[in-house]
Backbone atoms as SQL, in Angstrom:
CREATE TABLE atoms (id INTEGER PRIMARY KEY, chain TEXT, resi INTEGER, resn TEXT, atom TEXT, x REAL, y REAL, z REAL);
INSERT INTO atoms VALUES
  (1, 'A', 1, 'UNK', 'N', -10.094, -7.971, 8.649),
  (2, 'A', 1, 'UNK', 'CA', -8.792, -7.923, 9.286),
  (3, 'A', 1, 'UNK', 'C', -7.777, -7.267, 8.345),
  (4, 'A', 2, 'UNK', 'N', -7.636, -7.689, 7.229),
  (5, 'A', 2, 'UNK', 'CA', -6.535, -7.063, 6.622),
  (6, 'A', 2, 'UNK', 'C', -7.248, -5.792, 5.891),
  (7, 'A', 3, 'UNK', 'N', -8.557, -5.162, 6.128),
  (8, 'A', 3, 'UNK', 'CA', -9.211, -3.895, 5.782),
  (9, 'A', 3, 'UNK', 'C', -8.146, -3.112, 7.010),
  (10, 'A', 4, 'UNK', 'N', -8.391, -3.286, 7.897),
  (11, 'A', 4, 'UNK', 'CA', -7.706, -2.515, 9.313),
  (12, 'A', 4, 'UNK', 'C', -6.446, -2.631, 9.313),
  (13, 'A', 5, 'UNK', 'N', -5.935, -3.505, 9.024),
  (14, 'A', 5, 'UNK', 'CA', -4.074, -3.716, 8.674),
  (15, 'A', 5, 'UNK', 'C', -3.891, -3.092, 7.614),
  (16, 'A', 6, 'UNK', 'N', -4.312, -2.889, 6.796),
  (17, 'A', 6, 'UNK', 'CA', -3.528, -2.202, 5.938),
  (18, 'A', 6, 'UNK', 'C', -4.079, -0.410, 5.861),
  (19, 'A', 7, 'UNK', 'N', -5.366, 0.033, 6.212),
  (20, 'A', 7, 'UNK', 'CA', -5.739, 1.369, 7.502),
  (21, 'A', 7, 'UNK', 'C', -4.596, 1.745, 7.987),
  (22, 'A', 8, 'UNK', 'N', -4.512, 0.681, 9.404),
  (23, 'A', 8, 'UNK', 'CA', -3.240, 1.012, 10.135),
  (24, 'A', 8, 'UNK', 'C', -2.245, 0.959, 9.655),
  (25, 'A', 9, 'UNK', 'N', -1.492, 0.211, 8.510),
  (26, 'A', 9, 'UNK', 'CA', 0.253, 0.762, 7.762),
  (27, 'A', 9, 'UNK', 'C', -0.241, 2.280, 6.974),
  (28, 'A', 10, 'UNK', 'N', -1.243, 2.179, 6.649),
  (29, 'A', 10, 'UNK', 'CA', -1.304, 3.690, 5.633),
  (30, 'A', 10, 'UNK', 'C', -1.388, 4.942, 7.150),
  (31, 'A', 11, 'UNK', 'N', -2.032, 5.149, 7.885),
  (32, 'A', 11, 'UNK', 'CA', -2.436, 5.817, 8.941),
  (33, 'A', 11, 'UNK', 'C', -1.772, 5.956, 10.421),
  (34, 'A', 12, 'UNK', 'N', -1.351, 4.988, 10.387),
  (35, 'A', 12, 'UNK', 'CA', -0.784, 4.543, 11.761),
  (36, 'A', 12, 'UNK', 'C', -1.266, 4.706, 12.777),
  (37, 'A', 13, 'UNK', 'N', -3.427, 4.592, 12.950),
  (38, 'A', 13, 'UNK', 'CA', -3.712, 4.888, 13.819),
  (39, 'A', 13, 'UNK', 'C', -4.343, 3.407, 13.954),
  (40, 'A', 14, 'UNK', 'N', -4.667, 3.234, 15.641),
  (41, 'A', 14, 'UNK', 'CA', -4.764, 1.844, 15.626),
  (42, 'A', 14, 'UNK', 'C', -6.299, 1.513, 15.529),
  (43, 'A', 15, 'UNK', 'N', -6.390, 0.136, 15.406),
  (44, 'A', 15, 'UNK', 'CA', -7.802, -0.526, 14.774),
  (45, 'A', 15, 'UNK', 'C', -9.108, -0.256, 15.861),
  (46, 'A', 16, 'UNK', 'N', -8.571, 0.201, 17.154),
  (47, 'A', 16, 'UNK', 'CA', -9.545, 0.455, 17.870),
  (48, 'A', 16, 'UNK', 'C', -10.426, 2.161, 17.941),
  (49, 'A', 17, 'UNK', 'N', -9.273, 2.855, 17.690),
  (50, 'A', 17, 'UNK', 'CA', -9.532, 4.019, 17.020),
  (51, 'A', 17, 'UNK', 'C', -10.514, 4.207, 15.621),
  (52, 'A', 18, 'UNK', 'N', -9.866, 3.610, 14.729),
  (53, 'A', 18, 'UNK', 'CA', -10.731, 3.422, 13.566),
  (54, 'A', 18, 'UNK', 'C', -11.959, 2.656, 13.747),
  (55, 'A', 19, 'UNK', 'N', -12.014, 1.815, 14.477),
  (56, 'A', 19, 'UNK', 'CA', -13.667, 1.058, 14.708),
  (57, 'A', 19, 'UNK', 'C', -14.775, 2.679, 15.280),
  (58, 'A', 20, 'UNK', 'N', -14.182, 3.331, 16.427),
  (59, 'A', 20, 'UNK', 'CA', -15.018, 4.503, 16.443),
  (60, 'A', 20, 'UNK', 'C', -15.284, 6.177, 15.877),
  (61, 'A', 21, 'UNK', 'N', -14.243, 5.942, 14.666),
  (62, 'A', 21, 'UNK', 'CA', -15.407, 7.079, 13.911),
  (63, 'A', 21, 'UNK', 'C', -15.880, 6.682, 13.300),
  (64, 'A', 22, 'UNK', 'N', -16.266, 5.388, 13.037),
  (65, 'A', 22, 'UNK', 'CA', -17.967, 5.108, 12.037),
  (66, 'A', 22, 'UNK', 'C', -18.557, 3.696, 12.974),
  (67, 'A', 23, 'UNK', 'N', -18.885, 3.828, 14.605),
  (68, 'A', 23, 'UNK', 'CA', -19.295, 3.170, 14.832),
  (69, 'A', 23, 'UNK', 'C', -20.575, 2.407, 14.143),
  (70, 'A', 24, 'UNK', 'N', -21.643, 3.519, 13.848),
  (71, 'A', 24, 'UNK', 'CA', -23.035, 2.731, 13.142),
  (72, 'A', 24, 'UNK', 'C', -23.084, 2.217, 12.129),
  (73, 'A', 25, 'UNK', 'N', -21.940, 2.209, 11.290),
  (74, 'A', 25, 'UNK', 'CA', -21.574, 1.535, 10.259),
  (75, 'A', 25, 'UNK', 'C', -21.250, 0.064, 10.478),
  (76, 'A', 26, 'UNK', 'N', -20.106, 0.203, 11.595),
  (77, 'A', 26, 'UNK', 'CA', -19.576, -0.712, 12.102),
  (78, 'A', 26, 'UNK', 'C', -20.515, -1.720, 12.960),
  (79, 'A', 27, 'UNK', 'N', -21.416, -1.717, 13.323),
  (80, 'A', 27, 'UNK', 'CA', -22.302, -2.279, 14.195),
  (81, 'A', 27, 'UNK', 'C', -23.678, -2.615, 12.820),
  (82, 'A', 28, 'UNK', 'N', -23.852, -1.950, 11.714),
  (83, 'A', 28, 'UNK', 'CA', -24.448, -2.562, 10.792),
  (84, 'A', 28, 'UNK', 'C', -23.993, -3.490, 10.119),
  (85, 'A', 29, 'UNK', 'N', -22.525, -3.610, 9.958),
  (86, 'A', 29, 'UNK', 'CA', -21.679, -4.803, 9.372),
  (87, 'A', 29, 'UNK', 'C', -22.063, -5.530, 10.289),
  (88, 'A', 30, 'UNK', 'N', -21.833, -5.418, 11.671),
  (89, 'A', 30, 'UNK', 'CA', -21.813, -6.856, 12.688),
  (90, 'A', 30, 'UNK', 'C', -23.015, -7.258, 12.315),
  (91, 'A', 31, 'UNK', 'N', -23.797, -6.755, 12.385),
  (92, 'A', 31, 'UNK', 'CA', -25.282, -7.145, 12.544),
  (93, 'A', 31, 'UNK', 'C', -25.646, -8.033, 11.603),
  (94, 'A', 32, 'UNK', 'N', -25.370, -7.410, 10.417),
  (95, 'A', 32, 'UNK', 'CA', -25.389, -8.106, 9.069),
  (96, 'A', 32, 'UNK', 'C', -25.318, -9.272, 8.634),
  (97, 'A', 33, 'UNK', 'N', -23.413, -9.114, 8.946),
  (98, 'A', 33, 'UNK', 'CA', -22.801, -10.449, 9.114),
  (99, 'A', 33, 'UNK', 'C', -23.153, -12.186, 10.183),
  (100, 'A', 34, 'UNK', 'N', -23.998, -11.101, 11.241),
  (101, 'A', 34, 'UNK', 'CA', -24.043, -12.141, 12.464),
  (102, 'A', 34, 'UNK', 'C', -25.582, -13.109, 11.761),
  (103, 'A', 35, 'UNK', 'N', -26.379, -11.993, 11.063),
  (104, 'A', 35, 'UNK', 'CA', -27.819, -12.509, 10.504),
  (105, 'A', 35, 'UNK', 'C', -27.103, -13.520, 9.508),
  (106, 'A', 36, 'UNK', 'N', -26.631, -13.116, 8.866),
  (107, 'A', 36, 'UNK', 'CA', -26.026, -14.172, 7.380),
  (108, 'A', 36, 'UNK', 'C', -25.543, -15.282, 7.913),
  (109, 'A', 37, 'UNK', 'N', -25.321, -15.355, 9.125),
  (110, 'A', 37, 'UNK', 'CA', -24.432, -16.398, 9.884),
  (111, 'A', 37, 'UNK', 'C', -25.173, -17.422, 9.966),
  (112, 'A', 38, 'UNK', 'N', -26.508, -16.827, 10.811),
  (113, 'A', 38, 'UNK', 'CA', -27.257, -17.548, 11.883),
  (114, 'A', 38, 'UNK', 'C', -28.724, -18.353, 10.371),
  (115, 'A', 39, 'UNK', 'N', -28.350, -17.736, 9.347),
  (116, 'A', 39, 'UNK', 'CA', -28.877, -18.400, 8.400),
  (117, 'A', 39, 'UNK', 'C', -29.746, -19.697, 8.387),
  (118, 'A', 40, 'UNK', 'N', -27.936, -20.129, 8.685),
  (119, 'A', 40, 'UNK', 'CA', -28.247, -21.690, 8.317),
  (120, 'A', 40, 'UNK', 'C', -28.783, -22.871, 9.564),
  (121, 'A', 41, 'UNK', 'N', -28.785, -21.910, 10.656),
  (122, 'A', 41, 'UNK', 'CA', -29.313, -22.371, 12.310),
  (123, 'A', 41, 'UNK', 'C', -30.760, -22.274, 12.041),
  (124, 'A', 42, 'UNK', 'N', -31.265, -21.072, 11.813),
  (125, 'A', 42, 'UNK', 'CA', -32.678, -21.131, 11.584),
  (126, 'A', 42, 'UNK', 'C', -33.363, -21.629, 10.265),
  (127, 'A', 43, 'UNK', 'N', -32.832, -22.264, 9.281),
  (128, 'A', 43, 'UNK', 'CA', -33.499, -23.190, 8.186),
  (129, 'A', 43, 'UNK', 'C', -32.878, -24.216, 8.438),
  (130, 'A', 44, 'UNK', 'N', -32.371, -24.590, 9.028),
  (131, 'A', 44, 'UNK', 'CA', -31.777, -25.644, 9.567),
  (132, 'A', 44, 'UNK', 'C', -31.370, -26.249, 8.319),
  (133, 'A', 45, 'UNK', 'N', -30.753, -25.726, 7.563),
  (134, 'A', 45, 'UNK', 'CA', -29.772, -26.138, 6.487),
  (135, 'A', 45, 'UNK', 'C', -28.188, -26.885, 6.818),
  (136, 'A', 46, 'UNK', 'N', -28.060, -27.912, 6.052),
  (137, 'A', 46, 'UNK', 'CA', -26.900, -27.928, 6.765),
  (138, 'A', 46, 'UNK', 'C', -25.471, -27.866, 5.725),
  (139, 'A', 47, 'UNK', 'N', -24.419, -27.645, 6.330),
  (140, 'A', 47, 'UNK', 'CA', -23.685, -26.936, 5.177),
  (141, 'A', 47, 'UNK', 'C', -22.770, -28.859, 4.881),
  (142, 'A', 48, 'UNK', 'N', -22.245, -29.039, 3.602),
  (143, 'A', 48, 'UNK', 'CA', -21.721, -29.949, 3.388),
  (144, 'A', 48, 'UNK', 'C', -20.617, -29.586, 2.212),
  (145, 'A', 49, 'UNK', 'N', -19.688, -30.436, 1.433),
  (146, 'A', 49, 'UNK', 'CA', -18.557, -29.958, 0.698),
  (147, 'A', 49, 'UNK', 'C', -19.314, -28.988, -0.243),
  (148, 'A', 50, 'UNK', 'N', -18.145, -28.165, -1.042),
  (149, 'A', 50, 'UNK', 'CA', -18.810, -26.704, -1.894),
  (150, 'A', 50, 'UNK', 'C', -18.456, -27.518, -3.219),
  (151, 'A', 51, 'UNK', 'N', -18.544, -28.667, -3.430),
  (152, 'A', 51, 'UNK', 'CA', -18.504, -29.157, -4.954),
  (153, 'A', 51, 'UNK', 'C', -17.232, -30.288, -4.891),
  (154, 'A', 52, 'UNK', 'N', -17.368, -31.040, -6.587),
  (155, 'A', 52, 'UNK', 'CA', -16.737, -32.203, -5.584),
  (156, 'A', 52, 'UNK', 'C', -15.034, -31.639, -6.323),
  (157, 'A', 53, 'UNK', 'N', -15.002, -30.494, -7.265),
  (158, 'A', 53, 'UNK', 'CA', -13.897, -30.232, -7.268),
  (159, 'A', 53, 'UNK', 'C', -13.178, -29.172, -6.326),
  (160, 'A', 54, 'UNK', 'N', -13.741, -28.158, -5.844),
  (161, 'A', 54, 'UNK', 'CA', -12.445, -27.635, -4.536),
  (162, 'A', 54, 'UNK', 'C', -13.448, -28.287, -3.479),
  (163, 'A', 55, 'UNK', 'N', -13.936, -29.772, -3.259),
  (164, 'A', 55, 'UNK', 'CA', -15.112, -29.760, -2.235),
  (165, 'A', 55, 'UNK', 'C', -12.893, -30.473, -0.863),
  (166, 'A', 56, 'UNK', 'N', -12.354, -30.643, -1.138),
  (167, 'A', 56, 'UNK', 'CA', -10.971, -31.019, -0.385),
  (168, 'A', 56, 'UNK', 'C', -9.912, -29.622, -0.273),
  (169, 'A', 57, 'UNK', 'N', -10.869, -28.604, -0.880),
  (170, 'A', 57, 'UNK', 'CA', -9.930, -26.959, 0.063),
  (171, 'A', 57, 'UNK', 'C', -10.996, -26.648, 0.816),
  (172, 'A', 58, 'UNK', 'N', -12.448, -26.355, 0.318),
  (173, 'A', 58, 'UNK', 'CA', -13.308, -25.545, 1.107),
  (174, 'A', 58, 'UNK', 'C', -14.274, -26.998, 1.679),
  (175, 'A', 59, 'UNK', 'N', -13.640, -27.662, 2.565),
  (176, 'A', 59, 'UNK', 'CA', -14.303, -28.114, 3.384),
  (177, 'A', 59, 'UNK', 'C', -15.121, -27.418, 5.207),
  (178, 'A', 60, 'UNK', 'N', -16.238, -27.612, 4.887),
  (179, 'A', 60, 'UNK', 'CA', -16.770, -27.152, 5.943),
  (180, 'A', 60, 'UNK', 'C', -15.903, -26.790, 7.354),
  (181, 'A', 61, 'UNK', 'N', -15.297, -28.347, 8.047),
  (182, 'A', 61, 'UNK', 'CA', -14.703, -28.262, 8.833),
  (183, 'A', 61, 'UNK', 'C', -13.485, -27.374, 8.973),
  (184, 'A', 62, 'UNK', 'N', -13.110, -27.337, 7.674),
  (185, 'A', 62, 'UNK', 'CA', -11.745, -26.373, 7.730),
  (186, 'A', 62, 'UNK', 'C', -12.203, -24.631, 7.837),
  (187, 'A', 63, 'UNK', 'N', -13.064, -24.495, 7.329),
  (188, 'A', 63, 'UNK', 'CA', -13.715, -23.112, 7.209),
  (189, 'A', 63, 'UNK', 'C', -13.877, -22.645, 8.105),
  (190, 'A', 64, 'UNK', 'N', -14.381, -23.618, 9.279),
  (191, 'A', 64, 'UNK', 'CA', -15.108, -23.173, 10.405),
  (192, 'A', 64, 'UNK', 'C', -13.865, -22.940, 11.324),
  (193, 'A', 65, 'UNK', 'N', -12.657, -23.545, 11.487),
  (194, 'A', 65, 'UNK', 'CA', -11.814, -23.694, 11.657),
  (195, 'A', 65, 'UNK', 'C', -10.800, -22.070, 11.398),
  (196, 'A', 66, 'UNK', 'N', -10.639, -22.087, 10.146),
  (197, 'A', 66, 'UNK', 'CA', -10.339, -20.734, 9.618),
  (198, 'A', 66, 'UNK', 'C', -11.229, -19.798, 10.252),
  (199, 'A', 67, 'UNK', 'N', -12.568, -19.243, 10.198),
  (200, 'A', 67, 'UNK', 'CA', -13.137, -18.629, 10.733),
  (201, 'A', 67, 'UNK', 'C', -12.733, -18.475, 12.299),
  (202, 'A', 68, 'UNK', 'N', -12.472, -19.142, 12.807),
  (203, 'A', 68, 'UNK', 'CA', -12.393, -18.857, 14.318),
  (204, 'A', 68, 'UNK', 'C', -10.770, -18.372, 14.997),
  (205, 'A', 69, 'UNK', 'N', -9.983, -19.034, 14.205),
  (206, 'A', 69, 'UNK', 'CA', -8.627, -18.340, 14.248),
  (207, 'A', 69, 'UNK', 'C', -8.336, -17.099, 13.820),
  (208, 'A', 70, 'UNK', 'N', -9.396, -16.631, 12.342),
  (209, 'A', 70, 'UNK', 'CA', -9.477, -15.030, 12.184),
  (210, 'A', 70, 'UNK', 'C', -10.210, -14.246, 13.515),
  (211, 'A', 71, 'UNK', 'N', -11.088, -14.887, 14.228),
  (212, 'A', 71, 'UNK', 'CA', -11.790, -14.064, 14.646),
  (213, 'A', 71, 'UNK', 'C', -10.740, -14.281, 16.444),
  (214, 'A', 72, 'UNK', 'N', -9.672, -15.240, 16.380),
  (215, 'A', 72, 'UNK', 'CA', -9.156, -14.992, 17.607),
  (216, 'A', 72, 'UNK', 'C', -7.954, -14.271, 17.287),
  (217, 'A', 73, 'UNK', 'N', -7.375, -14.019, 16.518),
  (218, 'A', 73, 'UNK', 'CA', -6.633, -13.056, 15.910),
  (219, 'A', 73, 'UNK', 'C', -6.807, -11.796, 15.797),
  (220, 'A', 74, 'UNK', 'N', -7.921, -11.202, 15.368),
  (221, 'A', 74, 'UNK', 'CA', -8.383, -10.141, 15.102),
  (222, 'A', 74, 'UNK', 'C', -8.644, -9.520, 17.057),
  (223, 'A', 75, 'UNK', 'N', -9.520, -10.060, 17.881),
  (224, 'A', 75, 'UNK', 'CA', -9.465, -10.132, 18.983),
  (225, 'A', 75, 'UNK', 'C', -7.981, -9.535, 19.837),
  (226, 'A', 76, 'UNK', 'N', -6.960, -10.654, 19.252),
  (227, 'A', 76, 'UNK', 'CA', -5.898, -10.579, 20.043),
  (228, 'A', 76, 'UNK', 'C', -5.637, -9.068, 19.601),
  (229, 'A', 77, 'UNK', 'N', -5.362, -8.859, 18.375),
  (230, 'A', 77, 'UNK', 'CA', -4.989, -7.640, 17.723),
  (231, 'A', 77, 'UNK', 'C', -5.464, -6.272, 18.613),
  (232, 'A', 78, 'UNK', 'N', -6.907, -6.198, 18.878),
  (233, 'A', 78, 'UNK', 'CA', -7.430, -5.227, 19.840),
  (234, 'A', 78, 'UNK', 'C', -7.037, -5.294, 20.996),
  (235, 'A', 79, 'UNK', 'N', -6.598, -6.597, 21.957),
  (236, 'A', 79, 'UNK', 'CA', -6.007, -6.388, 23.288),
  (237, 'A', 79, 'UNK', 'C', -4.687, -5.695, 23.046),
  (238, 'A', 80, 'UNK', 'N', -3.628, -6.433, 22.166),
  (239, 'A', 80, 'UNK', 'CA', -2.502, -6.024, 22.097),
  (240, 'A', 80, 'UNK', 'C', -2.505, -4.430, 21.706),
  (241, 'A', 81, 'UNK', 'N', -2.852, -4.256, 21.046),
  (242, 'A', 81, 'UNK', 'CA', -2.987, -2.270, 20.794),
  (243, 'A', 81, 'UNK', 'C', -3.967, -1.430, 22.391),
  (244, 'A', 82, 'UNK', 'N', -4.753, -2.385, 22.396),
  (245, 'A', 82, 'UNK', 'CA', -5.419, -1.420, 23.763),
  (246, 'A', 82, 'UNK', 'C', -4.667, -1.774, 25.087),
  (247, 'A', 83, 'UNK', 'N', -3.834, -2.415, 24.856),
  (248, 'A', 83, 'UNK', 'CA', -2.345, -2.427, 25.780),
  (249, 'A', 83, 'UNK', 'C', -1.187, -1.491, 25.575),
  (250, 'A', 84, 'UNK', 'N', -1.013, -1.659, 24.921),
  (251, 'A', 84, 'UNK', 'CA', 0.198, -0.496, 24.255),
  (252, 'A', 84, 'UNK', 'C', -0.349, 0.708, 24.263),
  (253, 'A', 85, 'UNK', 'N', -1.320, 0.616, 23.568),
  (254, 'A', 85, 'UNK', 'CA', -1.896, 2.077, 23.017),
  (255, 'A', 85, 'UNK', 'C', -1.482, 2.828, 21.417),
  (256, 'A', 86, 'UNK', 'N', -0.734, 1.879, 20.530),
  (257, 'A', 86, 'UNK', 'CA', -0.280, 2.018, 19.800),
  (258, 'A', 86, 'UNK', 'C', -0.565, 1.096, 18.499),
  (259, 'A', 87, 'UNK', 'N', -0.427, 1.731, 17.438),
  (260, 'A', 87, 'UNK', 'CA', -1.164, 0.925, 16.138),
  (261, 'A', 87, 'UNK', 'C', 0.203, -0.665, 15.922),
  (262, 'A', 88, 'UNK', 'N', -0.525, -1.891, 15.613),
  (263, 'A', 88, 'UNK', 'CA', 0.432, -3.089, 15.868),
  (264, 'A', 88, 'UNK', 'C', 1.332, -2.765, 14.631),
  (265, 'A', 89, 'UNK', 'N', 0.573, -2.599, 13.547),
  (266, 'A', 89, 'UNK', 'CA', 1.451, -2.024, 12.151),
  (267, 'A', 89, 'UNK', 'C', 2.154, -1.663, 12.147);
């Protein structure tokens, strides 16, 4: 997210634009990222605090939490520009 925000203040072209001149790039990150994800589903690992000193910042629940507000953010970001038609920056 803030790779593409700060793209779009230098460029001023918007994030949906920039996702397609390097789509196969872009679709190897997803891919990537989605495998690294699904990790811990298929070893059925389960994730618990990251230590017992930041284990009360990087708590699981909060992460997951964080994670999903970036990813409804980032979302919103593409409707709002593929509405306008214009970079949000």
């Amino acid at each position: 997210m803030q790779a593409a925000m700060t793209a779009e203040l230098k460029t001023d072209i918007p994030v949906a634009q920039q996702l397609s001149c390097e789509p196969t790039l872009i679709a190897l990150l997803a891919v990537l990222v989605a495998a690294g994800s699904l990790v811990t589903l298929t070893k059925n690992v389960e994730v618990t605090n990251m230590g017992s000193v930041f284990g009360f910042v990087f708590d699981p629940k909060k992460e997951m939490m964080n994670g999903r507000a970036a990813m409804l953010g980032f979302a919103s970001l593409l409707v709002v520009e593929g509405f306008t038609g214009e970079a949000f920056f």
